[in-house]
C-alpha positions in Angstrom: -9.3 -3.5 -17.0 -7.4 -6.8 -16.8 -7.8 -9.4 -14.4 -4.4 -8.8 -12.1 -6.1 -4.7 -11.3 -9.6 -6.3 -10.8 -7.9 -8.9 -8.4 -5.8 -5.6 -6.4 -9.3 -3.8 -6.3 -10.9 -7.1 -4.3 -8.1 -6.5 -2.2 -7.8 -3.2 -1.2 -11.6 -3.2 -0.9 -10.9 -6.3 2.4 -8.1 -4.1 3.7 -10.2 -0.7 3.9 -11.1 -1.2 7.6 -7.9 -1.9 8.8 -6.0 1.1 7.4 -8.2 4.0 7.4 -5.8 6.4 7.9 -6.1 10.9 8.0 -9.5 10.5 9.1 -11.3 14.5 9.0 -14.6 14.9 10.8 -16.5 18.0 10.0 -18.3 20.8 12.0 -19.7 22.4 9.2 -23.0 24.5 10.0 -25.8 22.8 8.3 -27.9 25.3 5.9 -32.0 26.1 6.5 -34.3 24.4 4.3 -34.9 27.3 1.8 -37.1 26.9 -0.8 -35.0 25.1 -3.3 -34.4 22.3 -0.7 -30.5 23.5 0.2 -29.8 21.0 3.7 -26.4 21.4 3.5 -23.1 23.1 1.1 -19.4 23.3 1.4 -17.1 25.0 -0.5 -14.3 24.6 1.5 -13.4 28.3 1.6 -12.3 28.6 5.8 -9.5 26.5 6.6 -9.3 27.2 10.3 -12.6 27.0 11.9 -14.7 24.1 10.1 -12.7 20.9 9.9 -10.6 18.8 11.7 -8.5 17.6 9.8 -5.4 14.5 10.7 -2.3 13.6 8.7 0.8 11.3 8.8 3.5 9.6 7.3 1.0 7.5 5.3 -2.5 10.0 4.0 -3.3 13.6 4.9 -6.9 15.6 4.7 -6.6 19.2 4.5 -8.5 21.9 3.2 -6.1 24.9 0.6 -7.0 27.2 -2.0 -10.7 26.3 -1.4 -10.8 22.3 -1.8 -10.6 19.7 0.5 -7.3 17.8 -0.3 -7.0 13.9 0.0 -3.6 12.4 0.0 -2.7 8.7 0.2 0.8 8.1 0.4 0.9 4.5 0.8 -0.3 1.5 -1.7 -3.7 0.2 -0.2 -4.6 3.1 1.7 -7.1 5.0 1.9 -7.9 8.6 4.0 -11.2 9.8 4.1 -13.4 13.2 6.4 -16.9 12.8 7.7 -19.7 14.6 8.0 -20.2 14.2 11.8 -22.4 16.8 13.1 -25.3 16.1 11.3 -26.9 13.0 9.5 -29.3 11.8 6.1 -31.9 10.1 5.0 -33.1 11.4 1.7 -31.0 13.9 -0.2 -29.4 14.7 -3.6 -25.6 15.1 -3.2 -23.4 16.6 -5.6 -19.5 17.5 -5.0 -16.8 18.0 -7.6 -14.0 15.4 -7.6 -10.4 16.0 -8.8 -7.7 13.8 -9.4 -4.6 16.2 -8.7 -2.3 13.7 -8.8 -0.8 9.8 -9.1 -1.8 6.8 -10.7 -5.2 6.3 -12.5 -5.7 3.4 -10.7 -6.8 4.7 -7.7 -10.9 4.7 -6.4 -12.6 8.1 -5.1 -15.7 9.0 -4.2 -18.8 9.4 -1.8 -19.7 7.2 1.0 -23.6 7.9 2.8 -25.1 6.9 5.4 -22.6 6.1 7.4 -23.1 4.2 10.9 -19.3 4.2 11.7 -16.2 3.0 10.0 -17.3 -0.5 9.6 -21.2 0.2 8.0 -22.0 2.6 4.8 -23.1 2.8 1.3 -20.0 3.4 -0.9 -20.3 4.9 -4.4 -16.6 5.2 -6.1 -15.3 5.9 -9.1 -11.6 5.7 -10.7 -9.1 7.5 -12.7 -8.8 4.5 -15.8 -12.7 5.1 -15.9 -14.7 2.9 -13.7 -17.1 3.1 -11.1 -18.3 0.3 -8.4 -21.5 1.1 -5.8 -20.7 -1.3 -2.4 -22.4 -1.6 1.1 -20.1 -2.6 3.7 -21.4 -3.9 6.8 -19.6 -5.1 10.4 -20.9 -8.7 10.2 -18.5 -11.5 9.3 -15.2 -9.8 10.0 -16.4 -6.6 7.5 -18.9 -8.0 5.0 -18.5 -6.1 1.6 -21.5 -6.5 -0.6 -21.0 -5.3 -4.3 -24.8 -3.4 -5.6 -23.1 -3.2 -9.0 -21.4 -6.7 -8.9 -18.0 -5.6 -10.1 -16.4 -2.1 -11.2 -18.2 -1.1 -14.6 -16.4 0.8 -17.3 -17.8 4.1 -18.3 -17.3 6.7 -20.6 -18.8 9.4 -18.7 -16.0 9.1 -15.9 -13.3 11.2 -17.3 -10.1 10.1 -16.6 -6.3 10.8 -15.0 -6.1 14.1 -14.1 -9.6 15.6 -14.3 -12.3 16.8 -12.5 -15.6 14.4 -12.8 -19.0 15.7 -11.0 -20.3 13.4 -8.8 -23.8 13.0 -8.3 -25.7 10.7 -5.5 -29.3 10.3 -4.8 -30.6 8.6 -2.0 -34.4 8.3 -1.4 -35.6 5.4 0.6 -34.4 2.2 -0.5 -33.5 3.7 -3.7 -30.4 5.3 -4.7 -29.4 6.7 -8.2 -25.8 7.5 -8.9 -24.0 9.8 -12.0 -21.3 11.3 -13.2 -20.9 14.3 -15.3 -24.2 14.6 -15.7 -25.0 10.9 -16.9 -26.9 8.5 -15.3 -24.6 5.4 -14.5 -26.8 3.1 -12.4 -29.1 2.3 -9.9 -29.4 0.3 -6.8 -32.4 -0.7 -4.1 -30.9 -1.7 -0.6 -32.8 -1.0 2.8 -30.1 -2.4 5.3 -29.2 1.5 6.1 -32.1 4.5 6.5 -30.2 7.5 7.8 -26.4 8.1 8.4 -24.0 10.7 8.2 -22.0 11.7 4.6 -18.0 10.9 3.8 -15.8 11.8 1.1 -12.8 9.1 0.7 -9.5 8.8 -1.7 -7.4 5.4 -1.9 -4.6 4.4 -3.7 -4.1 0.5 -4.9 -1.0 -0.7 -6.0 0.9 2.8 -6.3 1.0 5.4 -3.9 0.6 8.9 -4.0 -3.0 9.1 -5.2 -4.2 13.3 -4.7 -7.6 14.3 -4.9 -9.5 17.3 -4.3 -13.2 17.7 -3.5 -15.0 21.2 -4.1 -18.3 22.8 -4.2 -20.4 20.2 -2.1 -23.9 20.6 -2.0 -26.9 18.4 0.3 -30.5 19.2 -1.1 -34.1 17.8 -0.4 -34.9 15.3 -3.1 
C-alpha cells in the first residue's frame, strides 16, 4: 500500500462522523441461550418485517436474495445498520462479508459496542488485503485511536471480489479478531464494556463500493 492510499484512509477515517449516510437499525428477535451459547443469528432471509432500512442519492442498506446489501455511492462515504434492540458484552461474532462490487480500496467490516455514532470499537478489513482495529470516541471533535497502529497487510484477507469470514471476539478488555479462519491480531482496551453490534461499508477515493453481509451469528464466549 503506498503512502498517497494510507494518507486517503487517515482521511476518510476523520470524515466518518460527518457523513454517515443509509443508516439501518435492526429489530431482529434475539435467540435463547441454548446450549451451544447461540445469543443472537441473522441470515437475512425476511426483507419486510426485520429491518429498517434508509437509502439516497449517496449509500443504501437493504436486505435481497438473503444478504444485507451495503452500497456507498459517493467517495468518502460510508453506510452502515445497527443492532438496536439489544446490546453486548462478551460474545463471539462471526458474519460473512462480500465484496459484490467497486474498487478494492474500500474498508468493511464490524463495529461493537457501540454507544452511538460518535463511540465504538471498529474492526475493518479491505479489498487490496488489509485490516485496521480502531476505537473511536466523542472527545476532541471525534478522537480516533488506532489498537493496531496502522492498516496491516494480510494474506488471510482475500481480496476484490470475494467473500472473507469475519470473526470478532470480545471478552472483557480483550478482543481477538480473524479472518478466514486465521488469527490476525489482538487488542486489550477497557474504555467500552457493553454496546450494541454494527456492520458498515465505505468507499475512499472511488465510489461505488457493494458489499453484502450473510449468515451472522452472536454466541457466548
Amino acid at each position: 500500500m503506498a503512502h498517497s492510499r494510507v494518507s486517503l484512509r487517515l482521511v476518510w477515517f476523520l470524515v466518518f462522523t460527518t457523513s454517515l449516510l443509509g443508516m439501518a437499525q435492526c429489530s431482529v428477535l434475539p435467540l435463547a441461550t441454548g446450549a451451544n451459547g447461540a445469543l443472537y443469528r441473522d441470515g437475512f432471509d425476511d426483507s419486510q418485517s426485520q429491518w429498517v432500512l434508509e437509502a439516497d442519492l449517496e449509500a443504501s442498506a437493504r436486505i435481497a436474495d438473503g444478504q444485507l446489501l451495503l452500497n456507498v455511492l459517493e467517495p468518502n462515504l460510508v453506510t452502515w445498520a445497527q443492532l438496536t434492540d439489544r446490546t453486548f458484552g462478551d460474545f463471539v461474532l462471526e458474519v460473512e462479508a462480500t465484496q459484490v462490487s467497486g474498487p478494492n480500496n474500500n474498508s468493511y467490516g464490524v463495529l461493537f459496542r457501540v454507544q452511538d455514532p460518535t463511540a465504538y470499537y471498529r474492526f475493518d478489513i479491505s479489498g487490496d488485503g488489509y485490516y485496521a482495529v480502531t476505537r473511536r470516541d466523542p472527545t476532541g471533535g471525534g478522537r480516533w485511536t488506532w489498537l493496531t497502529g496502522d492498516w496491516v497487510p494480510s494474506t488471510a484477507i482475500h481480496q476484490g471480489a470475494s467473500t472473507n469470514r469475519i470473526r470478532v471476539l470480545a471478552q472483557g478488555s480483550h478482543f481477538v479478531f480473524w479472518v478466514n479462519g486465521e488469527q490476525l491480531t489482538e487488542a486489550d482496551d477497557k474504555t467500552y464494556s457493553r454496546g450494541a453490534i454494527g456492520l458498515n461499508a465505505g468507499s475512499f477515493d472511488e465510489p461505488g463500493v457493494m458489499v453484502s453481509f450473510d449468515n451472522l451469528t452472536i454466541t457466548k464466549p
